[in-house]
FIKEVEX-550288 format. One record per atom (N, C-alpha, C): z, y, x. Coordinates in steps of 0.001 Angstrom, whole numbers, padded with zeros to 6 digits, always signed. Atoms other than C-alpha are relative to their C-alpha. Layout:
% residues N
ZYX
...
% end
This chain:
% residues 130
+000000-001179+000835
+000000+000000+000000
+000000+001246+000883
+000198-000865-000710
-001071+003275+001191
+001807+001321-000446
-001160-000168-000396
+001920+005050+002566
-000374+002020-001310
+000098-001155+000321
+002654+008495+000013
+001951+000631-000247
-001619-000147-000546
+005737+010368+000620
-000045+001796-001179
-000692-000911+000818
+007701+012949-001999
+000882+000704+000933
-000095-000619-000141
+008791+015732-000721
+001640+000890-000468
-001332-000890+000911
+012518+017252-001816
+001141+001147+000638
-001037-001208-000539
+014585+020375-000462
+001526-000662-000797
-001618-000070+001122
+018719+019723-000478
+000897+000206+000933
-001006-000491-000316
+021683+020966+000014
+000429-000534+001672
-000758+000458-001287
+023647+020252+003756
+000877-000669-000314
-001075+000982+000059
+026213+018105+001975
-000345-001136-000056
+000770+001111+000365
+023507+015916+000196
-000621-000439+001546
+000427+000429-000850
+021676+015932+003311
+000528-001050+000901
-000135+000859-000713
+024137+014556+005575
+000654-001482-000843
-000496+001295+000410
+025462+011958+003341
-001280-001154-000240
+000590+000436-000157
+022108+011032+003136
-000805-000704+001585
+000657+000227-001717
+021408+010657+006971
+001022-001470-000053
-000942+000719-000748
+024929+008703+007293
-000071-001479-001068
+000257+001666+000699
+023364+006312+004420
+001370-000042-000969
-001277-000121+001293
+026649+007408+001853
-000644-000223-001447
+000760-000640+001354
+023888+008534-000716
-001766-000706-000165
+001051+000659-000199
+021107+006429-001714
-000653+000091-001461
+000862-000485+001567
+019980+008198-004973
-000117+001700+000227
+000126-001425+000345
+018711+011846-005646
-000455-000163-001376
+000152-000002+001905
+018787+013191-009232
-000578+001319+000149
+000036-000817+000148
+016685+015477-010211
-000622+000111-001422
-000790-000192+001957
+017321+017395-014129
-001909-000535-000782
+001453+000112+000673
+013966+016219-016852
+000064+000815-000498
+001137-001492+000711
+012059+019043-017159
-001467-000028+000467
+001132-000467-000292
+008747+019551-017063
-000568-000087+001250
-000016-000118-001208
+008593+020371-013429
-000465-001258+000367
-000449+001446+000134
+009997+016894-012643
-001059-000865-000290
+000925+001314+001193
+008030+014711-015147
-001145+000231+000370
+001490-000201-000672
+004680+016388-013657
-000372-000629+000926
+000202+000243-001674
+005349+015740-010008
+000618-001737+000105
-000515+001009-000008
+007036+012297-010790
-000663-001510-000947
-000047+000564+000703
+005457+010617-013626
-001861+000642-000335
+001235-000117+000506
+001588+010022-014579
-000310-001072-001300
+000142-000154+001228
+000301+009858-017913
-001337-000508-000293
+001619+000187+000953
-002743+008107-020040
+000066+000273-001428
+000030+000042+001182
-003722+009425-023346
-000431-001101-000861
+000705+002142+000152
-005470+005756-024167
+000306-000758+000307
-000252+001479-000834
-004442+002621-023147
-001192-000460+000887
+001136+000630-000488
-007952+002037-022369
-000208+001120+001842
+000281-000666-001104
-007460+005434-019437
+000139-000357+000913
-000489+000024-001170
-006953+005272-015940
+001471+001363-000243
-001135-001028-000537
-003417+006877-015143
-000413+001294+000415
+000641-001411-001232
-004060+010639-013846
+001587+001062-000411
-000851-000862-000069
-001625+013562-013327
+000271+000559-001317
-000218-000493+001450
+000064+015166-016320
-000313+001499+000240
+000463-001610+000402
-001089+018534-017520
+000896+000821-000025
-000626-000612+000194
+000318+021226-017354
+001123+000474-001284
-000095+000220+001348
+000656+021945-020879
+000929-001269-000196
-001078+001368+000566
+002132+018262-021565
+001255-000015+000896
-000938-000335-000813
+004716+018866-018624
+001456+000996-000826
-001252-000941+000449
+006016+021697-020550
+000992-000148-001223
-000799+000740+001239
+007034+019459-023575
+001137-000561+000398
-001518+000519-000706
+009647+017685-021066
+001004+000903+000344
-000658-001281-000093
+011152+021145-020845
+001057-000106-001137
-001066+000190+000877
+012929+020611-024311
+000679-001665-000476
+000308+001037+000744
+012300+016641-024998
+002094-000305+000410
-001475+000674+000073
+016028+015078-025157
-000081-001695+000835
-000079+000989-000541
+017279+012069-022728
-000567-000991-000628
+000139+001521+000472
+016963+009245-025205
-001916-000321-000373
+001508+000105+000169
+013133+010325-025907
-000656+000100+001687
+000314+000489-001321
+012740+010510-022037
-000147-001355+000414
-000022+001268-000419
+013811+007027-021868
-000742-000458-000567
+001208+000785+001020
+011552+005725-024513
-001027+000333+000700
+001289+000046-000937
+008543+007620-022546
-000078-000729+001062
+000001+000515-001650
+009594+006454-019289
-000008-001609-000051
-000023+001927-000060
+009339+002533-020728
-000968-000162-001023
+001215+000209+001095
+006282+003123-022973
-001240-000370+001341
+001485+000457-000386
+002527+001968-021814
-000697+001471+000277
+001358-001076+000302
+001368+005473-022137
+000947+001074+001723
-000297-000217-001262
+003434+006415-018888
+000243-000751+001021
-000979+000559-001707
+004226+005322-015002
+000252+000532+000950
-000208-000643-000834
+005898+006259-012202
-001325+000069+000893
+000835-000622-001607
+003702+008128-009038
+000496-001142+000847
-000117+000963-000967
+003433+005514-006584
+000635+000666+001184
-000701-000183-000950
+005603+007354-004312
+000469-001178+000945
-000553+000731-000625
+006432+005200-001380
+001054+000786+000726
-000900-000376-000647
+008782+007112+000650
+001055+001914-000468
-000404-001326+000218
+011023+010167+000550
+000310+000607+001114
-000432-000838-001016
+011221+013311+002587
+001268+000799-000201
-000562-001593+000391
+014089+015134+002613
+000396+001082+001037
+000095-001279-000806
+014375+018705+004116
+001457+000160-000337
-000855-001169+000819
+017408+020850+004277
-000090+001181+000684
+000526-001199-000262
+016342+023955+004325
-001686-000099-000005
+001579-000168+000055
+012860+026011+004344
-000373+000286+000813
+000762-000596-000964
+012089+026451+007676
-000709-000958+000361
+000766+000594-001050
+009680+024987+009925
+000883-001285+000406
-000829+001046-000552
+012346+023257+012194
+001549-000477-000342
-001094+000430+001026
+014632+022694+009228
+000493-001699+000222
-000305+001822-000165
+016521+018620+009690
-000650-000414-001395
+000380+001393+000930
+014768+015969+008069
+000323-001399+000428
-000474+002011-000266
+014988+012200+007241
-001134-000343-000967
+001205+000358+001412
+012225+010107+005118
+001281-001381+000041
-000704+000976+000394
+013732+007361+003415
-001085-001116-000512
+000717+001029+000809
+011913+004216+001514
+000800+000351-001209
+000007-000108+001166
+011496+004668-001832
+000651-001756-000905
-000279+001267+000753
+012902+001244-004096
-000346+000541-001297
+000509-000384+001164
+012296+003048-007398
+000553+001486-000737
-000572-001020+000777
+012814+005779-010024
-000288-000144-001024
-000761+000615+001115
+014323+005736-013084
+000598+001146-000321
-000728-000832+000347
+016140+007529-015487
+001526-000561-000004
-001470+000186+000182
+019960+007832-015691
+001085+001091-000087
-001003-001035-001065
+023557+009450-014916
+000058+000045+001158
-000453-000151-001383
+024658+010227-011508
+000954-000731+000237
-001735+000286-000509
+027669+008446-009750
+000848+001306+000618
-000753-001168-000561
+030465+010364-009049
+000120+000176+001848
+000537-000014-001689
+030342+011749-005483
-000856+000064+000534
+001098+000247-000393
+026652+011436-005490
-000728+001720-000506
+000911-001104+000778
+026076+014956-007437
+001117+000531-000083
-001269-000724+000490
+028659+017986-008322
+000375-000615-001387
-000521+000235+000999
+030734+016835-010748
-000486+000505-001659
+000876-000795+001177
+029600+019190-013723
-001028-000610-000182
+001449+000581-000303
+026136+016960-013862
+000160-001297-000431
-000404+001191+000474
+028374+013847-014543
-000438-000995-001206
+000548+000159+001150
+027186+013416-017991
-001136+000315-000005
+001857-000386+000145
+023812+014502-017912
-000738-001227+000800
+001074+000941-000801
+020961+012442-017327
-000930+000453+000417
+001071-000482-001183
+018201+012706-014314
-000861-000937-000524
+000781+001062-000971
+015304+011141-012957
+001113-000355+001159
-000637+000850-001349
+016798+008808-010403
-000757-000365+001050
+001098+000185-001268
+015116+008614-007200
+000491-000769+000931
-000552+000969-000533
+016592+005342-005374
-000864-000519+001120
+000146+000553-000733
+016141+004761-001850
+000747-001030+001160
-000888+001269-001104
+016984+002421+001246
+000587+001062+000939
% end
């Protein structure tokens, strides 16, 4: 499988717990944004998969968790073949990074310790690597 790598800016706490291998999920909130850059879409069964529209992106802006989950396990969506993850912290140039292997993504909660507390209850995309 051809190697494609996601891209994610985070914090210096997330970061290093992610270097030292503490943290082996990133959450990030369903919106629109998200569901664009994460998740490709066929209007047909009969389509090929292709990027979601803009426009349809901006429906995940209000849609509610439990109708997330139903999209995210219907035929008419699948995840981006992401294989790996980058993560940055910070926006510079010679900002620290790490890539990780991707295992999957998914919706869910957070574990505690893995996200600020406040976030506890809410559900993400789950972005689960090695």
């Amino acid at each position: 499988m051809k190697k494609k790598v996601l891209t994610l800016t985070i914090d210096k706490q997330w970061f290093d717990m992610v270097v030292s291998s503490e943290k082996k999920e990133e959450y990030r909130i369903i919106k629109g944004y998200w569901a664009k850059r994460l998740l490709l879409l066929r209007s047909e069964l009969e389509e090929p998969f292709k990027k979601m529209s803009k426009d349809c992106a901006k429906n995940w802006d209000s849609i509610s968790p439990e109708m997330a989950k139903y999209c995210f396990g219907s035929p008419y969506y699948k995840v981006a073949p992401f294989t790996h993850v980058l993560f940055i912290n910070g926006y510079r140039k010679d900002s620290p990074r790490i890539e990780k292997e991707i295992e999957g993504i998914t919706i869910g909660k957070p574990k505690k310790g893995l996200c600020p507390d406040k976030w506890l209850d809410t559900e993400f995309f789950i972005i689960k690597f090695k």
